[in-house]
N, C-alpha and C positions, 0 to 999 in steps of 0.2 A: 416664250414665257418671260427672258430677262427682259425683251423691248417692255413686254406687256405692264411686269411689275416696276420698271424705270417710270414708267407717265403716270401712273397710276399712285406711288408711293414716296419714288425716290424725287423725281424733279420737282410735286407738291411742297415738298420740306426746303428746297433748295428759295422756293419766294415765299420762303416766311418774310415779315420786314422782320430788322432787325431787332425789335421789341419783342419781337416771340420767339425769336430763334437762338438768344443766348439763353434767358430760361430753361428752352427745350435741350440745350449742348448739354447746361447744370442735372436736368434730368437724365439725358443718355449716360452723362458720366455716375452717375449715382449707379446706374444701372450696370456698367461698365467695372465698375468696383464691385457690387454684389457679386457679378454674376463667376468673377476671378480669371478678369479677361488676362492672359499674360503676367498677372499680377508678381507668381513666384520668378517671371523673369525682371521684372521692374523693379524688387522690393534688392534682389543678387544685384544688379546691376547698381545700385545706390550706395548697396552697402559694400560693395567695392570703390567707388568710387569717394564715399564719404563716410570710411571704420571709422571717422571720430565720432558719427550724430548719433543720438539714441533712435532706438525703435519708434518711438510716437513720429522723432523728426521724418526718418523717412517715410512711416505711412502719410504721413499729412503730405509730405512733396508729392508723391504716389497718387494721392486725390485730386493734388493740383495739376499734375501731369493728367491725366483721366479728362477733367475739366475740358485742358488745352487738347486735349488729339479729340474729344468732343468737337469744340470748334473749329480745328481744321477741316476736319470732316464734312461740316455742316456749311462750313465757308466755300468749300470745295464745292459743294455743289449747287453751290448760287453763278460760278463760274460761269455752269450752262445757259446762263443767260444774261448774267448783268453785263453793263454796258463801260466803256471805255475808263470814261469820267469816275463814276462811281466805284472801282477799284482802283483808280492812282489816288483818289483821297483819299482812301481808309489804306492801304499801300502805298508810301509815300516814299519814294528813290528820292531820299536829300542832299546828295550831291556826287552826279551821276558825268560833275564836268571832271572828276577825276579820270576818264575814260576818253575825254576827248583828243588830246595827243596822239592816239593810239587811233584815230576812225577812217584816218589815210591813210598806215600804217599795215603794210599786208607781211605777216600773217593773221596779226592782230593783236589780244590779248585771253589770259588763261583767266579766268572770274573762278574763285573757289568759294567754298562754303562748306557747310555740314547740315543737316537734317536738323535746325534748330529754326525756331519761330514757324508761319504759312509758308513751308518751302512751294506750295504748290501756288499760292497767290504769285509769290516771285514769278516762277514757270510763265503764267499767263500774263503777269505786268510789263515784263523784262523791254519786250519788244517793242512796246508803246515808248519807257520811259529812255533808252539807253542812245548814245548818238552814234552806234554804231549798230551793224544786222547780230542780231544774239543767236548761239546752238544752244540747244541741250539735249543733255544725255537722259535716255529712257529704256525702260526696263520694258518691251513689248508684254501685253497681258491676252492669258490664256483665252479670254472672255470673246468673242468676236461680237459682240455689239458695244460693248465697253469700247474695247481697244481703239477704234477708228474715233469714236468720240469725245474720248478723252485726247486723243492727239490732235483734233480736230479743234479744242476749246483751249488747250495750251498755246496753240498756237494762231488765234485768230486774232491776235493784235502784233505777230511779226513774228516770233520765238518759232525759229525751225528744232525740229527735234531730229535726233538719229539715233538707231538704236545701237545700245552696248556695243556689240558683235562689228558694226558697222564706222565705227569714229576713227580705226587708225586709219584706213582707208579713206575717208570722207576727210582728215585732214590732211593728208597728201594733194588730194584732188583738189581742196580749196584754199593750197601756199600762197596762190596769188593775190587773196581775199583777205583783207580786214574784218573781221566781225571777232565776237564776244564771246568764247568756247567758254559755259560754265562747268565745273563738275564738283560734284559732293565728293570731300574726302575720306567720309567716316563710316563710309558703307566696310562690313568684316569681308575682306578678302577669301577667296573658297580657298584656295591652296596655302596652309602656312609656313610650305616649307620655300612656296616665292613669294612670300609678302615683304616688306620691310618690318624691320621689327624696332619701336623707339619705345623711352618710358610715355604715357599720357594718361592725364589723371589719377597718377598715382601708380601706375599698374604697367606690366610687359603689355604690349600693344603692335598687331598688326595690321599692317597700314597699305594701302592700295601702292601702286608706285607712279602711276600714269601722269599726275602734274608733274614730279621731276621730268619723266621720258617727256613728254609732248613740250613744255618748257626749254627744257636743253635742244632737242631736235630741231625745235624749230623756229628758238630762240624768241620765245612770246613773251612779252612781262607778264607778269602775276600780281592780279589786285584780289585781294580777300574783301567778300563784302559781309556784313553782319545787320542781325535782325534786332530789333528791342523794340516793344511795346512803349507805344507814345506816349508822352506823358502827357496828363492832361485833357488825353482824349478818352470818348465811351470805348467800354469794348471792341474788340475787331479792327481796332486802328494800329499799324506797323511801322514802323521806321526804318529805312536801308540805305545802312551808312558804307560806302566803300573808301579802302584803305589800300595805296600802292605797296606791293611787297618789294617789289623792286623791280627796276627796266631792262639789267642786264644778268638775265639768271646763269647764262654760261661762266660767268664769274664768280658765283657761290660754291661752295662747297655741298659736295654728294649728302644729300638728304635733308639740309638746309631750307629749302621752299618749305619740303613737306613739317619741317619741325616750325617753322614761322606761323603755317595754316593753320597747326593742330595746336599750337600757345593760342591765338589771337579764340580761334572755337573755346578751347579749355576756359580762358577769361569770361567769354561769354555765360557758358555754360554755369559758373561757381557765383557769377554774381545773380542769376534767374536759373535754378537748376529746372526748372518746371515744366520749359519750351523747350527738349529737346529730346529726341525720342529715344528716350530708356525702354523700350517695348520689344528690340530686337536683340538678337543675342550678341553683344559687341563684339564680348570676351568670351565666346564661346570653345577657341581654341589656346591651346600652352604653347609657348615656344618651344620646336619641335629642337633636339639633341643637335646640335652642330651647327645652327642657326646663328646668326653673331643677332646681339640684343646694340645697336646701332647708338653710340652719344655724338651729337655734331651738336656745334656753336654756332647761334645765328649769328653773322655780320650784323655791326651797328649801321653802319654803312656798305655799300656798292665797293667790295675791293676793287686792289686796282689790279687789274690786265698783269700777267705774268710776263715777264721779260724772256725773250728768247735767247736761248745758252749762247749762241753767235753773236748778241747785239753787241756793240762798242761800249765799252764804260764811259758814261757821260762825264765831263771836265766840267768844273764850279766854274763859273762865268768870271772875269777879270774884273 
């Protein structure tokens, strides 16, 4: 029955051209609003995030939010078919030579993000645009005719996927290997009593810890990369800007990456709060009793190397 209603329903809507298919996003989203999709979790989520705006502000962002997960939606499933070209121009990796130091470079580099802007267009573009082999991380779905297809269409321009359960292992086995390990940091941890816990957006927040661990383990740089709608272009056109966090993470301080990821997301987030997916429950849990609530400073700079307690005290040159 899912094969049957996919050819029938779902992939029709996927080659709308682009003239009838943001129309159609404006409608689903109207629709989407009525009907109180998640709405009491998006309106909680805002108003934590932003106690200063009135009511009207956050309904209006709430619509515009609605709007944009219409679109991804609808973007998403033009994936099952469109062709190479036609997603790097409307997803456009603008300077993807930030990456290049790093494509001889085994183990590689850590790519982070968060659930804001087509995180799924990234998914499928990644592998076409990047000069290095790209992973990502996926969440396997219940569906069995889904499931195979969607990993099959993320990755049919290069972007290997592995799932959750499956990555500590899968980066062990490929130390020798250069490529592009992306992962989203802003997914809610299930256990709060091992998550990290820092302030973000305002609010106690728990935080995955795996970019530090894979980082430090295995000594990867971290580049953050960020999404924003092009200017100047129609609808459905992206921009993806990457930014080195730094090359030597064994040198920062414990929690440092993760507070750099989650400033660089937070900026995004407050200057276009609309693109980002307020639909899940971020802040679903409290910081459980005994818990430490984590403040670290991000380095302006790559400190320097700690001197070991035996070195010889260096002499000022003559």
């Amino acid at each position: 029955m899912t094969r049957l209603l996919h050819h029938l329903m779902v992939a029709p809507l996927g080659r709308l051209p682009y003239g009838l298919l943001y129309p159609f996003a404006d409608f689903l989203a109207t629709l989407l609003w009525w009907s109180g999709y998640r709405r009491k979790v998006i309106l909680a989520n805002l108003s934590r995030a932003f106690p200063e705006w009135s009511e009207t502000e956050r309904k209006q962002t709430a619509k515009q939010f609605y709007v944009h997960l219409a679109e991804v939606l609808l973007e998403s499933l033009r994936h099952f078919h469109a062709g190479r070209d036609e997603l790097l121009q409307r997803f456009h990796h603008v300077n993807p030579e930030v990456l290049a130091p790093f494509k001889d470079r085994a183990p590689g580099v850590l790519l982070c993000c968060g659930h804001y802007g087509n995180w799924e267009r990234y998914a499928v573009t990644a592998g076409a645009a990047l000069p290095l082999p790209v992973m990502g991380v996926y969440k396997p779905l219940s569906n069995d005719f889904y499931d195979p297809l969607i990993l099959k269409t993320r990755g049919k321009f290069g972007t290997e996927l592995v799932a959750m359960k499956e990555v500590s292992q899968w980066m062990r086995d490929e130390i020798g290997r250069a490529k592009a390990v992306t992962l989203a940091v802003d997914q809610r941890p299930l256990d709060p009593k091992k998550a990290w816990w820092m302030e973000w957006m305002g609010q106690e927040t728990a935080m995955h810890f795996g970019l530090e661990a894979y980082a430090r383990r295995f000594d990867m740089p971290v580049v953050f990369f960020g999404v924003r709608k092009a200017e100047g272009k129609p609808r459905g056109h992206w921009e993806e800007h990457y930014e080195l966090i730094t090359d030597q993470p064994k040198l920062w301080p414990e929690g440092a990456l993760l507070k750099a990821t989650y400033d660089r997301l937070e900026t995004q987030i407050r200057r276009d709060p609309a693109h980002w997916l307020w639909s899940h429950t971020r802040w679903k849990h409290a910081r459980p009793e005994g818990v430490p609530l984590h403040e670290v400073q991000v380095p302006e700079a790559n400190p320097a190397p700690p001197v070991p307690a035996d070195a010889p005290e260096s002499t000022p040159a003559q």
